[in-house]
Structure formats: structure tokens, C-alpha cells
Phi, psi and omega in degrees: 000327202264347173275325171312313181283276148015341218232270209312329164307271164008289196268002135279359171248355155312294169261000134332273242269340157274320162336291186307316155303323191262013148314286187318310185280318178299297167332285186313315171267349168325282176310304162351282184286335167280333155291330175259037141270316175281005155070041162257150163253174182291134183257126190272161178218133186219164221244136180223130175232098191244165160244162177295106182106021144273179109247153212219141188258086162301119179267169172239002199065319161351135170248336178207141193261329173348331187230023188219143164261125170250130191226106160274105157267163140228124186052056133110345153295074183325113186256308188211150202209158170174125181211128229022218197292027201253094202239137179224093187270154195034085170297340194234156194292323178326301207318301223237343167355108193056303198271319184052035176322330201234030179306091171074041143251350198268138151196156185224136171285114181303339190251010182205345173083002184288149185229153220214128184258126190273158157030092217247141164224179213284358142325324196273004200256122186167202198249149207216122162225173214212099166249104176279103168238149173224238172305326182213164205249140184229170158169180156214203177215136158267083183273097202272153200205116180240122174265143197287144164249142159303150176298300185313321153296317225278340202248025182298126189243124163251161198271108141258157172267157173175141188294139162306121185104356153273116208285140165211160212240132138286112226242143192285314179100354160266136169289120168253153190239179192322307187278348149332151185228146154237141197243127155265145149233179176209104161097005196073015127274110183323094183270315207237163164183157188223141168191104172103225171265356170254140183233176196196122176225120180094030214274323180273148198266320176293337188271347186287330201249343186278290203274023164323109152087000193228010164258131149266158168259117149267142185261350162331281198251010180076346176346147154254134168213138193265149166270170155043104185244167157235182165297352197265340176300354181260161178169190181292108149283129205197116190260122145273119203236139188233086186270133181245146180248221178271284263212355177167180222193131177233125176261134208222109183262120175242141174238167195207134174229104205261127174250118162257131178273109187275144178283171206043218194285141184259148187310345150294316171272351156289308188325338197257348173270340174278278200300343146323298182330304201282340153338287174289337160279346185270320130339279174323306180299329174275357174294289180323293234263298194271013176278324206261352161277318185300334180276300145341325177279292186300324177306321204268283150047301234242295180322319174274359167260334170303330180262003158267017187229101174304339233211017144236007174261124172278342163280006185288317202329154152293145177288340181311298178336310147287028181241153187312135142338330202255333190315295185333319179309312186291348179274000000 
């Protein structure tokens, strides 16, 4: 009797303990369907770390918004929207408010809603969210983190020097990794590029005609290095480093100011050795011209005085003067 009863607790606390499970599982899926009722997915969170006076790219995953309303807040602040070629930044009073932090920093990609924060300072550091809605509400979250630099790093030129005909290299300062783009200019022009395992130099005619043959790319470290330099190679060069992630993209400006030293006299000083010369032949020449007038003068001069002076004429003489010595004797 007492193994009976015994028994029969057992199989009741059996099915307590399914009761409970198929609760649980009924609960569990219960939440399920009231989130894919409200048309939400899961939201990702990813950690972006830049310095001041980058800029950063948020994606949206998106390949086209035609069919999507895209809303970026930060930290609970609507900044910017946009659906289909219809785009709006700080839409809200907050945005700009006292700080006015994102004045003509905001841009958003028309064909994907992603948005890029410019020249970003350490203001710009807070939670960045992204709400894609369609059929269902997507997103993602950003917690973007900017470390302050000096102005004098953000606006660092660094200087090199080189003998014409020497070579010199410019260096990025950085590890690149596969997925990177790195952009040369010169003058705002595109001399150089790299992306991926392909690079491309010289793309342009004019850039074709300064640096025929005298830029290498290392693809290792992005390197430049111009060869053979002349004066005309020196100016301003400025490296765009583009690190791409899954999920975002840091733009990154480095600047470099290449002097090439030409040997011997520098072209302001023949210029200034020319116009001496003609300066001083020009001088001689107006010396000779007025000695050779002064001389002219005085020659044309000499004949008329000469005919006011008796004692140059040989016919002025008295014929007394001019009779034999002995005629007197004879008289």
C-alpha cells in the first residue's frame, strides 16, 4: 500500500514538472510573436574608435532605400532621416542646440542611407542608432568614442627635403591591411591608389607628363616614393587612408611637403644676374654714346676757331714781310 501511494506521488510530480515546461515553452514562445508582431529584429552593437579630425562612416547594410525610411539618432536624439531622394539633418532642435556639434558634418548616402560623421571631435562621442523601417523595424547601434588630438597634430605637414635627382619616399605611419584604400594626391590630384592587391598610378595626362616612370607604390605599407625628383615635383602631397570594417569606415588625411633643392644658382638668382648684365651693358652703352657725342662736338668746334686766329693762316702774312732779306740793301 505504502509503494503504492508512493507511486502515484511520483507520477504527480511528473506532470507538475511537464505542466511547468510546457508553460515555459508557451511563455518563451508567447515573446517570440509579440516581437515579430511589432515587426522589430535584433539590434547589433559595435564599438568605433577614431581620432579628431577623422572621418566615420556608419552603414546600414542597406543595398537601396527606395523602399525604406532611415532615422539616425544620437543618444535618443534624432539628427538625421531620409527616404527615398528625400534627406533631412538635425531635424530636431536638440541637434544643434547650445553645441551646434554636427553643423555641415552630417552627410548621408543616397543610395544606401549610411551616414558619415566629418571631421569628427571628441562631441561627436556617444551611442549612434540607426532605425531601418519597412515591413519591419532593423538597426543597429553605434558607440562611437573620439580621442582628442592637438590641433597641431590634427593639422600636421610633415616636411621633407632632397637634392634634385634624388629620390624620396613618403610614409604613411601606419599598418595596412588588405581591406584598406589608400589615395595619393599632389596638388588635389590623384597621382597614386591602392585597393585591395590592386593599385593604379598615373591615371590622369597631366600626372602622366610630371611623374612618367618615377612613382613606386609599396603595397606591403602604401609607401610613395617619387624617383629622379626635379623642382617641379616639389608642393604639397596629401595620403587618404580609408580603413573599412563590416559595419564602418574611418577616413583618415595625412599631409607631407616635398622641397626639392636644385643644384647651383636657384632661378631667382639667374633672373636677378640677368638684369643686372642688362643693367650694366645698358649703362656702358649710354657712357660710349655720350663720350662719342662729346667728341663730335668739340671736333666740328676747332675749324672755326682756327679761322679766327691770323697766325693760322699762311696767306694773313704782309707781302713787306715776305720780300728777299737783300732788297732793302740795294736802294
Amino acid at each position: 500500500m505504502l509503494i503504492s501511494l508512493r507511486f502515484l506521488l511520483m507520477q504527480k510530480n511528473d506532470q507538475n514538472q511537464n505542466v511547468l515546461q510546457m508553460n515555459l515553452l508557451f511563455y518563451s514562445l508567447s515573446v517570440v510573436f509579440i516581437f515579430l508582431d511589432n515587426g522589430v529584429s535584433g539590434v547589433g552593437s559595435d564599438e568605433v574608435s577614431v581620432m579628431e579630425g577623422d572621418s566615420v562612416t556608419l552603414y546600414t547594410g542597406v543595398q537601396t532605400i527606395q523602399q525604406y525610411d532611415i532615422k539616425w539618432y544620437f543618444n535618443d536624439t534624432r539628427i538625421a532621416q531620409i527616404n527615398g531622394d528625400v534627406n533631412k539633418f538635425c531635424t530636431d532642435v536638440q541637434c544643434n542646440e547650445g553645441t551646434e556639434r554636427f553643423r555641415d558634418r552630417l552627410k548621408l548616402d543616397h543610395q544606401t542611407g549610411s551616414l558619415t560623421i566629418m571631421n569628427t571631435r571628441n562631441t561627436h562621442s556617444g551611442l549612434y542608432e540607426v532605425k531601418i523601417i519597412s515591413s519591419r523595424i532593423s538597426g543597429n547601434i553605434f558607440n562611437l568614442s573620439v580621442h582628442g588630438v592637438s590641433a597641431a597634430e590634427r593639422d600636421e605637414v610633415k616636411r621633407k627635403s632632397v637634392k634634385e635627382g634624388e629620390s624620396v619616399t613618403l610614409h604613411p605611419g601606419v599598418i595596412r591591411k588588405p581591406s584598406d584604400v589608400m589615395t595619393w594626391y599632389f596638388s588635389d590630384t590623384v597621382i597614386a591608389e591602392i585597393t585591395r592587391y590592386q593599385s593604379q598610378i598615373c591615371t590622369d595626362d597631366q600626372c602622366k607628363e610630371r611623374f612618367r616612370d618615377r612613382l613606386k607604390l609599396d603595397h606591403q605599407t602604401g609607401s610613395l616614393t617619387i624617383t629622379y625628383t626635379t623642382n617641379t615635383h616639389s608642393g604639397l602631397y596629401k595620403l587618404q587612408i580609408i580603413f573599412i570594417n563590416r559595419t564602418f569606415s574611418i577616413t583618415r588625411v595625412k599631409r607631407f611637403s616635398v622641397s626639392v633643392i636644385v643644384s647651383g644658382l636657384s632661378p631667382g638668382a639667374v633672373a636677378g644676374i640677368c638684369v643686372g648684365v642688362i643693367l650694366l651693358v645698358s649703362a656702358v652703352v649710354t657712357f660710349v654714346v655720350v663720350i662719342y657725342r662729346h667728341h663730335r662736338h668739340t671736333a666740328e668746334q676747332v675749324p672755326q676757331d682756327d679761322a679766327d686766329d691770323p697766325s693760322s693762316d699762311p696767306d694773313s702774312f704782309p707781302l713787306e714781310d715776305m720780300a728777299h732779306p737783300d732788297s732793302g740793301r740795294g736802294s
